[in-house]
N, C-alpha and C positions, 0 to 999 in steps of 0.2 A: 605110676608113669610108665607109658609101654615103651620097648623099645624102637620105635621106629620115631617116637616124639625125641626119645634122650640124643639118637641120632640125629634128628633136625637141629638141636637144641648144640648139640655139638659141635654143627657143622658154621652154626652161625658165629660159635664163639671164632672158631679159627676164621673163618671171613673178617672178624672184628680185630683179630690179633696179627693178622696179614701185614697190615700196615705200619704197627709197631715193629714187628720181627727186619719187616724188610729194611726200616730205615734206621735201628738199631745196626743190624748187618752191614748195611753199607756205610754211617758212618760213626760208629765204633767198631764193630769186629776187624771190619776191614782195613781200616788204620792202623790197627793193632800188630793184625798179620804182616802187613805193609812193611810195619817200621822195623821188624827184623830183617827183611829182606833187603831194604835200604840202606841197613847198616852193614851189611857185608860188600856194600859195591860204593864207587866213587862216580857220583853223579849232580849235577848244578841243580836239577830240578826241569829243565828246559830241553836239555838238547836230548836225543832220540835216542843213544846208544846209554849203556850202563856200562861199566868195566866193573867187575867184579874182582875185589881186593882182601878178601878174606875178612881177616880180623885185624886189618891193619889202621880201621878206624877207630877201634876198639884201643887198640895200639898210642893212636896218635889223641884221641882221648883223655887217659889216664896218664900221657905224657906233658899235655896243657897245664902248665899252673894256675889259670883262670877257669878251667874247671873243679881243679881243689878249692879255688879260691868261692864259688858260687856255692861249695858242698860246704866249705863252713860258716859260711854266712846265712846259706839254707837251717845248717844244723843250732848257729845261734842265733838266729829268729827267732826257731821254734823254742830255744830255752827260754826265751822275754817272753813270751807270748803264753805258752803252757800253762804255767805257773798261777802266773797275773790270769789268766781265766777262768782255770779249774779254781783257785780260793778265791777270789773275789767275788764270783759268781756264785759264792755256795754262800760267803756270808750275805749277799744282797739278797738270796733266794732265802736263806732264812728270816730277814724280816720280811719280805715280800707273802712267805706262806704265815705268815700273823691272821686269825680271824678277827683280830681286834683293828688292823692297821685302817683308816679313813680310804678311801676312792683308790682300795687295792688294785683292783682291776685297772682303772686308769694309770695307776703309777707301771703296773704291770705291761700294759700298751707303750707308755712311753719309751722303757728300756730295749722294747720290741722292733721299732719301729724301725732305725739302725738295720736292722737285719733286711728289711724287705725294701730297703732302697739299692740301686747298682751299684754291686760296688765300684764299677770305673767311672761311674756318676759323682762318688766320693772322692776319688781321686782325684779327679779335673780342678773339684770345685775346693778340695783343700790345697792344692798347687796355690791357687787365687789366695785362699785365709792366710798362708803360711808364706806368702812371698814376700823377700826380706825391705822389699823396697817401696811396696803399698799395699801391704797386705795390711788386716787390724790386727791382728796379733801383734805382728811388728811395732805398726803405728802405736799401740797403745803402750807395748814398753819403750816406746823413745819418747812417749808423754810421761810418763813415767821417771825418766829419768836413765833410761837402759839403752843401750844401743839397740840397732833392727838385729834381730839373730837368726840366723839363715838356716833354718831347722832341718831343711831339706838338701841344701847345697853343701853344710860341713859333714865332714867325712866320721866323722864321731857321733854327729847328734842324726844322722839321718836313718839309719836303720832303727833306734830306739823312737824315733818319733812314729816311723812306718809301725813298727810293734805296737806303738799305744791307739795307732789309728783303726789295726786291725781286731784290736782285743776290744775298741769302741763300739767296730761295726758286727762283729758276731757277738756280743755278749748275752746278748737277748739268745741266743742259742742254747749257750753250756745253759743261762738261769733257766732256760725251760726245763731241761734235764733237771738240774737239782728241784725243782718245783716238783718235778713230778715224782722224783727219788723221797724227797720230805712228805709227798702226803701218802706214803705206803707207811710211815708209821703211824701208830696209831695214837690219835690225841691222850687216849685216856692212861698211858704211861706217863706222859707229863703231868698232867692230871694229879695221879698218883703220888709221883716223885714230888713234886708240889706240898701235895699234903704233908707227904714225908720230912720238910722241909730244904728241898734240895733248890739252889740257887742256879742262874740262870749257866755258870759255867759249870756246874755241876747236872742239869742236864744237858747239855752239848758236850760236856765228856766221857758221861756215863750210858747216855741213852743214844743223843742225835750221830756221832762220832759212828760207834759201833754199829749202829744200824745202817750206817749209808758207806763202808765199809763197799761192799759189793759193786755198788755204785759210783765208789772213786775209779775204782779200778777201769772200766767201762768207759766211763765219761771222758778219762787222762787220755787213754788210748783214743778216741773218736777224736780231740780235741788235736791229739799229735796227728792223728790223717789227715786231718780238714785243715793243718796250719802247714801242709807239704801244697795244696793246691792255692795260692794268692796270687796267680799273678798277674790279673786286672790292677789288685789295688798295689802292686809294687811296679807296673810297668806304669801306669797313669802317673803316680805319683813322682819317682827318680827317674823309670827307665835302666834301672841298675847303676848308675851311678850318685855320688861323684866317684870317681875310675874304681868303679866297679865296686865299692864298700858297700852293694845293697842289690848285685848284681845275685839271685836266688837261680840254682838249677833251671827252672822255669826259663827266665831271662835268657842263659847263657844258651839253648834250646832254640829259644827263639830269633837270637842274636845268629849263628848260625844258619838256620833254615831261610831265614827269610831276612834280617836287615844287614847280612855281608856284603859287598858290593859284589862278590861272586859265591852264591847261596852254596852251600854242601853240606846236602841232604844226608850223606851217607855218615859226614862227624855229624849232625847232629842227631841223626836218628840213634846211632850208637850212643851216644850219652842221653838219650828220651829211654832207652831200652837197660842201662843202667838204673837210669831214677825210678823207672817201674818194678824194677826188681826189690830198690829200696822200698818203693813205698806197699810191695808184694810182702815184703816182711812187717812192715805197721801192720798191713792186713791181717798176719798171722798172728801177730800179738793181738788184735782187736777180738779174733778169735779165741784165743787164747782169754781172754778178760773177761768175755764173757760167760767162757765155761766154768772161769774160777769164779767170778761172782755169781753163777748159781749154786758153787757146790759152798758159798762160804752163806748164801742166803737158806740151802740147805742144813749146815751145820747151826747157824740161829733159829732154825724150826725146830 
């Protein structure tokens, strides 16, 4: 290839990547940079001048007990939600990579399918299953003999229902992961152990366990980033409440910026510019997970 063709050929990619770069730029880069600058001034969003207030957003922030209050309901979210995805999805993935299981594939689509619907589509529409007063969930335990139980309304049962709805709609995600974690080893160790006579917990403790090691690691960390960004399915669903038991970072963010009856842009970009720092440290652990699980997928070679 001469050089005057690699130059042609170059020149097309950046015409092709123009369009990416620029809308990339303007609207994430540019938000990004924005939201530090926001946070150092007092501003509604509307009117023309900015006052510039230092860190006193920052200030009046960390002073909000409805911002601790959103940081620990963010943090135990993520504790229901982690758990119940990373194991559940690893034992469903293991019978799902079965070569003997009937219409794998099919079963395999099904748990899928969840993923690739909106999730604010789920929301809307589980508000409707889950309402205490003619919802069928309801309806069906008051045929039952149960009262209507208000999943979403009481203050106890609505972040654990939000967590089983969220661990519903991404599950098809973590099981791909494990799917794809379980066929790096290799059949013929089972195989093997098999003949050896080793039983079914005896290969999952000796073979499957240790080999997807690397892999836990990895998947926990991806699964804690992805469970910091819900907040389609937590706004559609509560909207952060009832008084605020379900109100995530996200919400209190948004609650701020935009549904205050006088918007300030400046607290809530200061607390947007917080929660990216947290979620700038997931990043580094996810980081982090992946380097130890190649030096631990090293040490098994």
């Amino acid at each position: 290839m001469t050089s005057r063709s690699v130059r042609f050929r170059t020149t097309w990619i950046w015409i092709f990547l123009v369009p990416t770069v620029v809308l990339y730029g303007v609207y994430t880069i540019y938000p990004i940079i924005a939201s530090y600058w926001y946070s150092l001034v007092e501003w509604n969003g509307f009117d023309s001048g900015q006052k510039f207030v230092g860190l006193s957003n920052y200030r009046a922030v960390f002073a909000d007990p409805l911002f601790w209050n959103s940081f620990k309901v963010t943090l135990f979210f993520m504790l229901l939600v982690v758990p119940a995805r990373v194991l559940l999805t690893l034992l469903l993935a293991m019978v799902l990579n079965s070569p003997k299981l009937p219409l794998i594939g099919l079963l395999r689509s099904a748990f899928f399918i969840p993923v690739v619907t909106t999730t604010a589509i789920i929301g809307v529409v589980m508000r409707f299953i889950l309402d205490p007063a003619s919802g069928p969930i309801s309806t069906a335990l008051m045929k039952l003999g149960f009262g209507g139980v208000d999943f979403l309304g009481d203050q106890h049962l609505a972040l654990p229902t939000a967590a089983v709805l969220y661990v519903w709609k991404f599950f098809g995600v973590t099981m791909i992961y494990w799917l794809a974690a379980l066929q790096t080893i290799p059949y013929e160790l089972y195989e093997a152990a098999r003949i050896d006579g080793a039983g079914t917990g005896q290969l999952f403790r000796h073979i499957t366990l240790p080999m997807l090691k690397p892999f836990l690691i990895i998947i926990t960390v991806l699964t804690v980033e992805e469970t910091f960004h819900n907040f389609d399915l937590m706004y559609t669903l509560t909207g952060g409440g009832p008084y605020f038991h379900t109100e995530i970072i996200e919400i209190y963010i948004y609650r701020w910026a935009f549904a205050a009856s006088i918007p300030q842009l400046g607290h809530a970009s200061a607390a947007a510019v917080i929660f990216g720092l947290l979620v700038a440290v997931v990043g580094a652990l996810q980081l982090w997970g992946v380097y130890a699980g190649r030096r631990l997928r090293g040490d098994q070679r």
